[in-house]
C-alpha positions in Angstrom: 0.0 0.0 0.0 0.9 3.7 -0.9 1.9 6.2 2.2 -1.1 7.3 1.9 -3.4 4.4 2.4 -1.5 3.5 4.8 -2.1 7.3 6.6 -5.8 7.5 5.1 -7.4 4.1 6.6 -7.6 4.6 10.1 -9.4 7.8 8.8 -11.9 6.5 6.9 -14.5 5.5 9.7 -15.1 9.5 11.1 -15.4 10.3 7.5 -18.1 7.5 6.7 -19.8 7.9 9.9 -19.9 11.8 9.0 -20.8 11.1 5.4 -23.7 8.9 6.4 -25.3 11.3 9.7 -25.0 14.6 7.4 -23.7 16.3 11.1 -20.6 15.9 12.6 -22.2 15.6 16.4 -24.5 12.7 15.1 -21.4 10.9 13.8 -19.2 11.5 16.9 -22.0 9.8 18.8 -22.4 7.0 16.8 -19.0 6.0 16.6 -18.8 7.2 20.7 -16.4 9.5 20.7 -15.5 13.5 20.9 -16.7 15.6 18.5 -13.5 17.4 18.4 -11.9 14.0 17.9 -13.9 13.1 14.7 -13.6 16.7 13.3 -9.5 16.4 13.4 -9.5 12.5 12.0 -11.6 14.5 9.2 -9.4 17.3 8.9 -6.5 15.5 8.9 -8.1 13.3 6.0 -8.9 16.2 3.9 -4.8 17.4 4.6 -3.7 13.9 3.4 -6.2 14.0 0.1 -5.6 17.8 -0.3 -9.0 18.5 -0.7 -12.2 19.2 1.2 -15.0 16.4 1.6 -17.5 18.3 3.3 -19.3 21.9 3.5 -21.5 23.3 5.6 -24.9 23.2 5.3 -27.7 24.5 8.1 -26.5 23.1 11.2 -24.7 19.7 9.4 -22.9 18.9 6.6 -23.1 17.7 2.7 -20.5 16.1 1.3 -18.4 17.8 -1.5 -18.0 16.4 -5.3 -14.3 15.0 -4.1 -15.9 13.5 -0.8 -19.1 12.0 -2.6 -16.7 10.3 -4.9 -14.4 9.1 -1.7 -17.7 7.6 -0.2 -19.1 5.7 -3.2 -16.0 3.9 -3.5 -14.9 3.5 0.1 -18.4 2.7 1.6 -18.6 -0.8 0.6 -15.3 -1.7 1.5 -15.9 -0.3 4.7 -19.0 -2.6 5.4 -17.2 -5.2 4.3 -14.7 -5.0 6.7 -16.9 -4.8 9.8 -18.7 -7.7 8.5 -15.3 -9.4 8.5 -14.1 -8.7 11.8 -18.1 -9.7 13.3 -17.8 -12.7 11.4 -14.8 -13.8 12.8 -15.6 -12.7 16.5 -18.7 -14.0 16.7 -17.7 -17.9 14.8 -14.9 -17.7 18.0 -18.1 -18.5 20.3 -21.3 -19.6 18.7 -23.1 -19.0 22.0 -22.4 -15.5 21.6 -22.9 -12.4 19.0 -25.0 -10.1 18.1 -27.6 -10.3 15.8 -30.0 -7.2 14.6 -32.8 -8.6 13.6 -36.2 -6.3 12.7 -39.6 -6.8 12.3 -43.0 -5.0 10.9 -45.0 -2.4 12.0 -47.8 -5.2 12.3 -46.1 -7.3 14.6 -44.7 -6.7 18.1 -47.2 -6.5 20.9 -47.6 -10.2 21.5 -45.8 -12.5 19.3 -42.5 -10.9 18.7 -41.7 -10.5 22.3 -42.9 -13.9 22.8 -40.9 -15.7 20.9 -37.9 -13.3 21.4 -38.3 -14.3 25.0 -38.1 -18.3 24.7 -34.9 -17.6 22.2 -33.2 -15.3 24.8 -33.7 -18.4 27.2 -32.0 -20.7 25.0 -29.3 -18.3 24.0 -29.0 -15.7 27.1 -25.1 -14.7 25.6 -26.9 -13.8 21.8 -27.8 -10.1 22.2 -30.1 -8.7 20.0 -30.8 -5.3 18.4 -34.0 -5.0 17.3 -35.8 -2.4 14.8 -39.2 -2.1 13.7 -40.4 -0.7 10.4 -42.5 -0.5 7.5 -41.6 -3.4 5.0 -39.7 -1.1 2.5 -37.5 0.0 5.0 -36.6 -3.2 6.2 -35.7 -4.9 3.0 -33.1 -2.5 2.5 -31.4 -2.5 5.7 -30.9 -6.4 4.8 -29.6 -5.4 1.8 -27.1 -2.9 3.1 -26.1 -5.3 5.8 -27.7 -3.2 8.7 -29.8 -6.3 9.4 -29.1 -9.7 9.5 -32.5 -11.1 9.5 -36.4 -9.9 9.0 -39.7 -10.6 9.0 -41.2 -8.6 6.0 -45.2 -8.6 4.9 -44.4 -9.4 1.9 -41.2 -10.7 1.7 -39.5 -9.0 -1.6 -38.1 -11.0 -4.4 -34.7 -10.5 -4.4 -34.0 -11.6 -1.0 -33.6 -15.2 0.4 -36.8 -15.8 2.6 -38.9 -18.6 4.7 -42.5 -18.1 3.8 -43.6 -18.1 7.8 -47.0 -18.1 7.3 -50.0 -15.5 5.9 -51.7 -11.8 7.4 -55.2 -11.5 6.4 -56.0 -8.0 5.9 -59.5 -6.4 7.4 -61.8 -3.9 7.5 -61.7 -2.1 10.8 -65.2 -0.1 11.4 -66.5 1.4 14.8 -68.9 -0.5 16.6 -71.8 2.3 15.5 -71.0 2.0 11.5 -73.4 1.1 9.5 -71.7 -2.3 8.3 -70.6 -3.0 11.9 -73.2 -5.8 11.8 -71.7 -7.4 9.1 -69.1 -10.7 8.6 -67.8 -9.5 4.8 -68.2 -6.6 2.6 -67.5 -5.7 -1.2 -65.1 -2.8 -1.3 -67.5 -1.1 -4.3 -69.8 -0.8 -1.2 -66.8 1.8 0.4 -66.8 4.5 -2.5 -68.6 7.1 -0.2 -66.7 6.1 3.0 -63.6 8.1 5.0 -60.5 6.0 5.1 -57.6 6.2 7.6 -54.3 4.8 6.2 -50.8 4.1 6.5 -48.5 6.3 4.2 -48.6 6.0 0.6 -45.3 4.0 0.8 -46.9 1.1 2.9 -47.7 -2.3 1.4 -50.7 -1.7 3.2 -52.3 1.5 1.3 -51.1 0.4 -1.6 -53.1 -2.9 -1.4 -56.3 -0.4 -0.5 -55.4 1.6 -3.2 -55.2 -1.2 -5.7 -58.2 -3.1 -4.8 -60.5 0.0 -4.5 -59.4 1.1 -8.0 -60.4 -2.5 -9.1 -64.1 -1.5 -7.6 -64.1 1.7 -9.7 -63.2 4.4 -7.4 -60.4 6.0 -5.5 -60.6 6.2 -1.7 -60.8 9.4 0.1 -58.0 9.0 2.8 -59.2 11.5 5.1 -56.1 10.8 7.8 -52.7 9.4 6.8 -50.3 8.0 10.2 -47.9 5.2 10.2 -49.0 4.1 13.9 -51.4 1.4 13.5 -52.7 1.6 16.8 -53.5 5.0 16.2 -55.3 4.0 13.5 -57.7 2.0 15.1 -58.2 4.4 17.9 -59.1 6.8 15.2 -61.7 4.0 14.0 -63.0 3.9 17.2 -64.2 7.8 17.5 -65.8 6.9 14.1 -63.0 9.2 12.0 -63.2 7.0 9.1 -62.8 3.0 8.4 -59.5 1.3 7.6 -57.7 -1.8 5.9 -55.8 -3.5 8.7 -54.4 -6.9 10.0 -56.0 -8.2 12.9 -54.3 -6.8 16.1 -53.2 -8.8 18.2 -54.5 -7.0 21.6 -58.1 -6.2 21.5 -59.1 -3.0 20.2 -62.7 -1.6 22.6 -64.8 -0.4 19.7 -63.5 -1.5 16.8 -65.6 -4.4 14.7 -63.4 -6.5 11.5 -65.2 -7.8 8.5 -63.6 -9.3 5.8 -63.3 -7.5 2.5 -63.9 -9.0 -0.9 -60.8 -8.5 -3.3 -57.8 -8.2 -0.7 -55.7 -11.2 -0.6 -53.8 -12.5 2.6 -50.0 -11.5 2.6 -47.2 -13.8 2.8 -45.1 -13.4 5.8 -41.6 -14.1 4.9 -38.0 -14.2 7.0 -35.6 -12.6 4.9 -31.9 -13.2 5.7 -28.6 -11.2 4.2 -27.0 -12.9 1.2 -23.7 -12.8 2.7 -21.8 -15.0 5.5 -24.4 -14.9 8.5 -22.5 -16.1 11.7 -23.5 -19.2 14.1 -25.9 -16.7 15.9 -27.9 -15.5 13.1 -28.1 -18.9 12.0 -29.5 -20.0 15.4 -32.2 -17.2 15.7 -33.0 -18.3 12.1 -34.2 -21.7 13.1 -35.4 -20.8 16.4 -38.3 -18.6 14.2 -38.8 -21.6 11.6 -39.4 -24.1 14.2 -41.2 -21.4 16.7 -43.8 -20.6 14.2 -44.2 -23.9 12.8 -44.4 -25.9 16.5 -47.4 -23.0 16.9 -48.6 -23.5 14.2 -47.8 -19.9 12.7 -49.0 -17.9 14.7 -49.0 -14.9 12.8 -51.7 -16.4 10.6 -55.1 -14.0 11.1 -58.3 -15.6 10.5 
């Protein structure tokens, strides 16, 4: 290796970290150290390279054409090294790790933690470090390597996943509406109806979306929230209806019907195409064999 490379490596992390957080605080935390630490290891980067990699902008930072350059063509090869040295450490004991692991915006009250806590009593040394998002957003974390494993409603194609089992979608109306009193409903019934959805870049609205355009109309989304418990409190004061799986914890004046035209989603457990260690391995079968000894439990009916 050159002088440099040899002077730029230890570098590159403060720069990455600062390149990915936009703000040099943000990036001191993350990586845990002072923030006048990380602004010298990036000043004394920019010396090396003779150039500047980042400007101010606001109250953080954008990167310059010299620095966005430096990160396309570092940034990989820094992932790859972490994943290297996590590799390693964590094949030294197979009893130990650390596995991040996230899940849907649908699941977590009861089931997650559930099986979450019979795994951490298997494996008490595995730590875990979880995140919960919409589908979208979890696919590419796996991607990137941010997560090792993830449930996903749907799974997406390009990633290797365990079909776990299937989330019926419902209609969620207040006890009072008018269809309250019934066990299924056509969605070309719904054209005049309110509708409280998840963002436009949910699976979720866009399954509405799709099957109420199939009926001949578009619905009127008269409150938008990613918080699905919200949702169905805002069902409840009779704000508007809404598409929903099943919760899992009762929900006092809400009443499901099932709606003609919206499939059942496939609930998949994506894993990262790379070298998973022993411990992402073992929470991978503890899932498989959890929801298939329960008989998926994640099935709604």
């Amino acid at each position: 290796m050159s002088d440099e490379t040899v002077s730029v490596v230890p570098l590159l992390t403060a720069f990455d970290a600062a390149a990915r957080e936009g703000h040099i605080t943000h990036a001191a935390d993350r990586l845990g150290v002072p923030q006048s630490s990380l602004s010298r290891r990036i000043k004394s980067l920019e010396q090396i390279l003779g150039v500047p990699l980042f400007q101010q902008v606001g109250r953080g930072v954008s990167l310059t054409t010299a620095g966005r350059e430096l990160h396309e063509r570092t940034e990989s090869a820094i992932r790859e090294l972490d994943e290297a040295i996590t590799t390693v450490r964590n094949h030294a004991d197979p009893d130990s790790g650390v596995v991040r692991f996230g899940f849907p915006l649908t699941l977590g009250p009861v089931s997650v933690p559930s099986m979450l806590a019979e795994f951490h009593r298997h494996a008490p040394r595995i730590r875990l470090h979880l995140v919960q998002a919409h589908g979208q957003a979890l696919a590419q974390m796996v991607r990137e390597g941010r997560l090792d494993l993830a449930v996903m409603i749907p799974p997406p194609d390009d990633l290797p996943a365990t079909v776990l089992g299937h989330q019926r979608l419902l209609l969620h109306v207040a006890d009072s509406h008018r269809l309250a009193h019934r066990k299924h409903v056509d969605l070309g019934e719904l054209s005049d109806e309110h509708f409280i959805a998840s963002p436009p870049s949910y699976h979720i609205r866009k399954e509405l979306e799709k099957g109420c355009a199939e009926a001949g109309f578009d619905p009127y989304i008269a409150f938008e929230i990613s918080e699905f418990d919200t949702i169905r409190a805002l069902v409840a004061q009779g704000l508007g209806i809404a598409l929903l799986p099943a919760s899992e914890t009762e929900t006092a004046g809400v009443t499901t019907l099932r709606a003609a035209g919206i499939a059942d989603r496939a609930i998949g457990l994506a894993i990262g195409t790379r070298h998973p260690s022993p411990a992402v391995h073992r929470l991978h079968a503890h899932i498989i064999a959890w929801t298939d000894r329960l008989r998926t439990p994640w099935d709604s009916e």
